[in-house]
C-alpha positions as CSV (number, residue, x, y, z in Angstrom):
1,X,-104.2,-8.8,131.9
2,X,-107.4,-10.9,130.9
3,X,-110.3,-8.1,130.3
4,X,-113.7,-8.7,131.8
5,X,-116.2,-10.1,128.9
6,X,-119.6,-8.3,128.3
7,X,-122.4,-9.3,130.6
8,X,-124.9,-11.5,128.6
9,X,-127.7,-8.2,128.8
10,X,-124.9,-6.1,126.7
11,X,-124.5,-8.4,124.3
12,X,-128.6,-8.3,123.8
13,X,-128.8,-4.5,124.1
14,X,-125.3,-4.2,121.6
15,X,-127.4,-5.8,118.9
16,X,-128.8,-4.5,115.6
17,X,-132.4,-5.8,116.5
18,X,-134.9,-3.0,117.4
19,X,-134.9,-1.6,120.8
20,X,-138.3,-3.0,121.5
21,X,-137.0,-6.4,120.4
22,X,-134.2,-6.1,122.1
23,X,-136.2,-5.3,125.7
24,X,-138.5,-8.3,124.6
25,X,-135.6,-11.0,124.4
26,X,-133.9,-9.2,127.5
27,X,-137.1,-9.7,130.3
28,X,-137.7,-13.3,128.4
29,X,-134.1,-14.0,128.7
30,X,-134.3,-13.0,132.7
31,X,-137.5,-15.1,133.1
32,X,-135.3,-17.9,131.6
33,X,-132.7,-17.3,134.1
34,X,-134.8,-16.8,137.2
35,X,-136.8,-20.4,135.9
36,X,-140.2,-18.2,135.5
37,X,-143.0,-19.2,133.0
38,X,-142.8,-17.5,129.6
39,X,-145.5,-14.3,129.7
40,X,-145.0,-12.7,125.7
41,X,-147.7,-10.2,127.4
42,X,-145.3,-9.2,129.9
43,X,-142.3,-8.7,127.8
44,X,-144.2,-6.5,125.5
45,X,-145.4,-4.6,128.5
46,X,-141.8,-4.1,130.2
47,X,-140.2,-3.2,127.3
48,X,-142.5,-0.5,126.0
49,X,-142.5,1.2,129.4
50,X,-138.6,0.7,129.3
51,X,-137.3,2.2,125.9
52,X,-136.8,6.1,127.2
53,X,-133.8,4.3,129.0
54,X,-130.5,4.3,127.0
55,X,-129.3,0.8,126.3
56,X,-125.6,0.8,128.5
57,X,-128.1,1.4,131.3
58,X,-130.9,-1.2,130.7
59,X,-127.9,-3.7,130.0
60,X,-126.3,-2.9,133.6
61,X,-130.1,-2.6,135.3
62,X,-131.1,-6.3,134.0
63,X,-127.5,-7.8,135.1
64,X,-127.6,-6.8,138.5
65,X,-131.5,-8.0,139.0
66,X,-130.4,-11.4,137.1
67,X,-127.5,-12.0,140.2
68,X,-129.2,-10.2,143.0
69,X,-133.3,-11.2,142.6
70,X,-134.4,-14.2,144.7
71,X,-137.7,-14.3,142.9
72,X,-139.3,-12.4,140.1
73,X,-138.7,-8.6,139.8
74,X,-140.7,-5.6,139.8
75,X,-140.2,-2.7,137.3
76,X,-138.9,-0.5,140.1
77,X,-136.3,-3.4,140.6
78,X,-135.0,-2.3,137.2
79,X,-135.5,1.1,137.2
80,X,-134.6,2.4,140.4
81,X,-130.8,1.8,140.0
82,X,-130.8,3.6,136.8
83,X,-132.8,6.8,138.2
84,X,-130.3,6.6,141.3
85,X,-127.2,6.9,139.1
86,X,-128.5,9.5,137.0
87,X,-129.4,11.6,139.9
88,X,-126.4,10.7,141.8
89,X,-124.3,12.0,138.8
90,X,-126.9,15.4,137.9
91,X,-126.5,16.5,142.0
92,X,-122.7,15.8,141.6
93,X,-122.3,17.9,138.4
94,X,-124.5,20.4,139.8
95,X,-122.7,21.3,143.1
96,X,-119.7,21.1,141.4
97,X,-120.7,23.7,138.9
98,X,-121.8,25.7,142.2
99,X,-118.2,25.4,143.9
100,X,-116.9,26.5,140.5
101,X,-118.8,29.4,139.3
102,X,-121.0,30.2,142.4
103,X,-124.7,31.1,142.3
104,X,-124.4,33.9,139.5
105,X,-123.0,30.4,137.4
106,X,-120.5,32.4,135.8
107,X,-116.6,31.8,134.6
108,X,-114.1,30.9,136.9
109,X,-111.4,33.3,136.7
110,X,-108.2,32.3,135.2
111,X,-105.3,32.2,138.4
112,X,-102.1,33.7,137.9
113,X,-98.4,33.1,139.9
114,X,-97.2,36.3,141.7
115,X,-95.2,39.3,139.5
116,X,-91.8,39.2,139.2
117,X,-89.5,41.7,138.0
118,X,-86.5,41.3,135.9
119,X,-83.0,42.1,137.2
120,X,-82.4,46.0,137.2
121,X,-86.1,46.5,136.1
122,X,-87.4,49.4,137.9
123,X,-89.9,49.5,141.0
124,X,-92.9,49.4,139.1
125,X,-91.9,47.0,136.3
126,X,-93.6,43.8,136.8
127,X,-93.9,40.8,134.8
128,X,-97.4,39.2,134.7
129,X,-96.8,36.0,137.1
130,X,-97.3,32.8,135.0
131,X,-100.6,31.2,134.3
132,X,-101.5,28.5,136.7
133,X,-105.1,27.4,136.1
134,X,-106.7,28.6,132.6
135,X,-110.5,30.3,132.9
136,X,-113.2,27.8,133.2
137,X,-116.3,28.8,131.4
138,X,-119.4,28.2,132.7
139,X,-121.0,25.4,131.0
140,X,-124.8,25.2,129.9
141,X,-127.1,23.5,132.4
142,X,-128.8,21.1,131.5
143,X,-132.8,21.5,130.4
144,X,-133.9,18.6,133.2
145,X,-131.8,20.6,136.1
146,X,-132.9,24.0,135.0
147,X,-136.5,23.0,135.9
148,X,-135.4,21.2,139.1
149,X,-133.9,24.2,140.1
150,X,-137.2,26.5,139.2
151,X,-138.4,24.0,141.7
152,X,-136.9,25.0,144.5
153,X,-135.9,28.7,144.0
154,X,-132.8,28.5,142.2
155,X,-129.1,28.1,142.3
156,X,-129.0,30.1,145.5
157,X,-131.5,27.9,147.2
158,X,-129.0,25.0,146.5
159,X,-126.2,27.0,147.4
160,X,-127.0,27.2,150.7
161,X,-126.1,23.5,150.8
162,X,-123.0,23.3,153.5
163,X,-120.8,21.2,150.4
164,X,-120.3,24.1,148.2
165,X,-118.9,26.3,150.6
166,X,-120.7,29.3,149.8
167,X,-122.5,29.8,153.5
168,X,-121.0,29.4,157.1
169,X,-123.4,27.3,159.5
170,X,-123.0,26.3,162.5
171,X,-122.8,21.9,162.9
172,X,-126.6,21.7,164.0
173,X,-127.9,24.0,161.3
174,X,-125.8,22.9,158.1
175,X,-127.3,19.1,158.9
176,X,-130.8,20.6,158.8
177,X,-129.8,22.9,155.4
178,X,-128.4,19.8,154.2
179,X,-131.2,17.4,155.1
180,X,-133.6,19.8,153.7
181,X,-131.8,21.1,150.7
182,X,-131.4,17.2,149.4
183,X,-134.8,16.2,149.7
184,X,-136.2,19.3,147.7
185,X,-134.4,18.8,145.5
186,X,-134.3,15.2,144.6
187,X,-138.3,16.0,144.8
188,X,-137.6,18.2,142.2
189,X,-135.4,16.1,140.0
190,X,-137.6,13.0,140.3
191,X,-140.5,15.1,139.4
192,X,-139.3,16.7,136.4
193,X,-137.3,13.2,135.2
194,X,-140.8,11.1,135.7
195,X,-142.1,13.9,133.5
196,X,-139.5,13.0,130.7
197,X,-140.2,9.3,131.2
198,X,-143.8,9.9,130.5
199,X,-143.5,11.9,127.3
200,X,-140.7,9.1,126.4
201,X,-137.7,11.2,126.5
């Protein structure tokens, strides 16, 4: 079975060159491909508001604007895929986290089979029932959703979000919880993440 080959923005963002370099060649290379004057100025411009970004994403970003644009690009163009897939994947991890360990975000318990007693054993000797699902620790949030979630109140502000399981609401109300709880907190995550971009994280 053939593999796919790397799009032609990997290749450039794969290389040894500097990052900046590597963002100047990658907006001239897409003004080469979308039949756009040269504009060095622009380039330069692009790529020092674009370093934060890790290369895997700038690589993806620039090859979906390169097939999808029908004239020249804005930033946003480039960007806004890459802050929708990190925040699609920090709210996933998150309400995970809060169907595993629950608001206090603490261990998951380790789950055990039912006793069993051995032949002639008497009526209170039982055998610990065999392990089905080992503890889960708890795992460090993150610093970026640890002030998303000072935000908006905490973990048990987000609980209340009808997909973790933790509250019972009636159709009408868990829309509203859900509607509600969302927007805060993507609010709150695009806040803190423009933050980051700003001081070049």
């Amino acid at each position: 079975m053939a593999t796919a080959s790397k799009n032609l923005y990997s290749t450039i963002f794969s290389g040894k060159e500097p990052k900046m370099k590597q963002l100047e060649t990658a907006v001239a290379v897409l003004r080469e491909t979308l039949d756009k004057p040269e504009n060095p100025r622009l380039a330069t411009l692009w790529a020092q508001t674009l370093m934060p970004f890790r290369s895997d994403q700038l690589a993806e970003a620039f090859n979906t604007v390169a097939l999808t644009s029908k004239g020249w690009p804005t930033l946003g163009d480039i960007t806004e895929p890459i802050l929708d897939a990190e925040y699609a994947a920090d709210w996933a991890w998150v309400i995970l986290g809060l169907k595993r360990h629950g608001s206090a975000w603490q261990a998951k318990p380790a789950r055990y089979g039912p006793q069993w007693r051995k032949a002639g054993a008497g009526i209170d000797d039982w055998e610990p029932g065999p392990l089905l699902e080992a503890e889960i620790p708890a795992p460090e949030i993150p610093r970026r959703l640890v002030e998303c979630l000072a935000r908006i109140g905490g973990l048990v502000e987000l609980a209340k979000h009808p997909a973790t399981g933790h509250w019972q609401w009636e159709p009408a109300e868990a829309q509203r919880i859900k509607f509600q709880v969302e927007r805060d907190f993507k609010a709150a995550w695009m806040a803190v993440r423009k933050r980051e971009l700003g001081r070049g994280v």
